[in-house]
N, C-alpha and C positions, 0 to 999 in steps of 0.2 A: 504494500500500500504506500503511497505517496504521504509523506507526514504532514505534507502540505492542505489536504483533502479537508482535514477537519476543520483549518484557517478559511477556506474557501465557503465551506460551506455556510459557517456562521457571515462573511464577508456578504455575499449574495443573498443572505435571509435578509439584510436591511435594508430598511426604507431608502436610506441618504444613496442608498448604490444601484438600485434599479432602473431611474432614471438615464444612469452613463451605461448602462447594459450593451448598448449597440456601438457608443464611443470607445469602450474599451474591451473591443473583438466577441461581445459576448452576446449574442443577438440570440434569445432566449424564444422560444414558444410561449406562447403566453406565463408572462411573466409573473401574474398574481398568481396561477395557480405552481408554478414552481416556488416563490416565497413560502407560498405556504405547506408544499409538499417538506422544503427542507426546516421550517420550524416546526413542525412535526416531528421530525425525525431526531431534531437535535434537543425537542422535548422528551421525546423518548428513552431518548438515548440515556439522558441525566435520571430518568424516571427506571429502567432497567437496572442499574446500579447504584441507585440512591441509598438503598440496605448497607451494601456493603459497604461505604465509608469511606470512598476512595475515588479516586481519579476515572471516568466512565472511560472504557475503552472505547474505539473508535471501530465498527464495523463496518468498511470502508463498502465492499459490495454487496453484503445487506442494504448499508445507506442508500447505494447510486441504486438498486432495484428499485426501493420503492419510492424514490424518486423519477423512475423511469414507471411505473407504475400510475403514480398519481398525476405527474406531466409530462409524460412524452419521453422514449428513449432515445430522442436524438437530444434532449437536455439536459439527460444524464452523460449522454458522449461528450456534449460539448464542454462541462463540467472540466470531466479530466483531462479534455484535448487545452484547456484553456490554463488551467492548471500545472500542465506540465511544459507549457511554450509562454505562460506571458506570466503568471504568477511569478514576482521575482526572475525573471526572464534569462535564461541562462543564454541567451543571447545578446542579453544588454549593454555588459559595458562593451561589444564592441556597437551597437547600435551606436549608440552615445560618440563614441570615438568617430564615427561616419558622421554622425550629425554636428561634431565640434569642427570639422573639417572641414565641411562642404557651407556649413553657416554663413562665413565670410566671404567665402564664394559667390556663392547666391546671390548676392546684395548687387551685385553689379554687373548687368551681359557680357561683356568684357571677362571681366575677370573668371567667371564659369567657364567663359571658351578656350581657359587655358586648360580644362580637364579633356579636351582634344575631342569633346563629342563636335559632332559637326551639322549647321543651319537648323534646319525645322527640328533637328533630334536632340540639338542641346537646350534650346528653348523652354521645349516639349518636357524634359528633364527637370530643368530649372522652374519652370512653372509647377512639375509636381513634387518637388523638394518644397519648394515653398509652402504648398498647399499641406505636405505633412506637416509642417509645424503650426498651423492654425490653428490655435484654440478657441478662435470667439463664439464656437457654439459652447465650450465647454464653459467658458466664463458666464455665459447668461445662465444655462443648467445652473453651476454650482453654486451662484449668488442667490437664484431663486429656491434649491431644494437648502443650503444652509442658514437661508435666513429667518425661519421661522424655527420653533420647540421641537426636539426629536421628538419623535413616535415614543411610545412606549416599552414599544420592544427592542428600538434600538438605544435608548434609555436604560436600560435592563442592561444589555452587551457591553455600552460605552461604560458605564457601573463596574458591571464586570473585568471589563479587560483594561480599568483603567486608560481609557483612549482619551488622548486632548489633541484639537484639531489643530492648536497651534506647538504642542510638540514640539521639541529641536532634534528631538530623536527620530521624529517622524513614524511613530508606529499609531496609523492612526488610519482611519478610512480614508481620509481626502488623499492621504500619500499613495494609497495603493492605488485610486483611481487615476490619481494624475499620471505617476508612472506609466502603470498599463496603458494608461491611450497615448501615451508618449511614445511606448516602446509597440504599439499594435498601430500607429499611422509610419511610424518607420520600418516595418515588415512589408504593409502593402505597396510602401512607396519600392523597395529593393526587388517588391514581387512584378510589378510594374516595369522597373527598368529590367529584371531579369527575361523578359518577355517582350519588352522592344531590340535590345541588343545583343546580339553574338557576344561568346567566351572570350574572343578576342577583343572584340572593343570594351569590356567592361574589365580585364587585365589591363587596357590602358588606362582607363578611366583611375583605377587604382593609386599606378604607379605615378599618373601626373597629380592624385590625390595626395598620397605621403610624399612628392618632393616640393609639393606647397604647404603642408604641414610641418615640414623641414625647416623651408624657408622662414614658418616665423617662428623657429628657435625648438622645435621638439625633436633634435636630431637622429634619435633613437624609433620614429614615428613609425608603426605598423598598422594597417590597417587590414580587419577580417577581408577574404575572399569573398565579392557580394553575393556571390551563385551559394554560398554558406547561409545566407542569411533570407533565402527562401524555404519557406515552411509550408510542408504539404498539409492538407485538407483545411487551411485556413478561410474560417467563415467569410 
């Protein structure tokens, strides 16, 4: 079992996180009735071992059943397909590294066109580099779903798990969402050029990426292989 699973699921039972469902890769079947398949479960769960005095284990494909049970087995699939590729993203910090790269870049045509793509195809490029780092949908979301009293049940969890939204440690809901749709618009954007460009021209792309990462002072600069950083069956 993924130790992850149990984080996940309490994560996706709350109110503040259903709204970003589709922003951050997770684009649910009807979503009220999954909230309420997984506080079920994670009622149960505490409710099955409450006798014994101790830490509830976690039965991870018991859970996803009847969770797949009450709404839909492709929202049990997506669960642990989402959990295992963007939960803490074991692809992020070179995500991160592509995006600290190409940022400066971006800002000005010129400059882009030194990653050697070429006319309508660096544009093309540019224009959706840009477009993954957009968040003004998420800034309206998270102004309107944070600015009113938690729910009660996310009241309950935030209680529980000690979560404060302004944290410096950031272990808190707003950090998981913003990551995830951080680190899930930069997958579709590499799934995108993976599928406009040959293996060839995205090794150049690369190599003219770390010798302008070089250039301003990282001279040690590596950047992942972008054909790495496409993920199959992503919603």
């Amino acid at each position: 079992m993924d130790p992850r699973l149990p984080f996940v699921f309490m994560l996706f039972s709350m109110d503040v996180v259903v709204p970003f469902f589709d922003l951050i890769g997770a684009p649910f079947d009807h979503p009220e009735r999954l909230c309420q398949a997984l506080r079920t479960e994670i009622v149960a769960t505490r409710y099955r071992f409450r006798s014994a005095n101790a830490v509830p284990p976690f039965d991870a494909d018991e859970s996803l059943r009847q969770v797949a049970h009450f709404s839909g087995a492709r929202n049990a699939e997506l669960i642990v397909w989402w959990t295992e590729n963007l939960f803490d993203a074991p692809k992020g910090s070179d995500l991160d590294a592509w995006a600290d790269a190409l940022e400066p870049l971006s800002r000005d045509a010129e400059r882009w066109g030194e990653l050697g793509l070429l006319g309508k195809a660096s544009e093309r490029a540019r224009s959706a580099f840009i477009e993954s780092g957009n968040r003004s949908e998420y800034w309206k979301l998270q102004a309107a779903v944070f600015k009113g009293p938690l729910s009660d049940w996310d009241l309950h969890l935030y209680a529980v798990n000690l979560f404060e939204d302004h944290d410096p440690a950031n272990v808190n809901p707003s950090h998981f969402i913003a990551r995830s749709l951080r680190h899930y618009a930069a997958l579709r954007f590499w799934s995108a050029m993976s599928g406009w460009h040959s293996p060839a021209e995205l090794a150049r792309l690369r190599t003219a990426a770390e010798f302008s990462v070089r250039e301003r002072g990282d001279v040690n600069a590596e950047l992942a292989d972008p054909r790495e950083l496409v993920l199959q069956g992503m919603p």
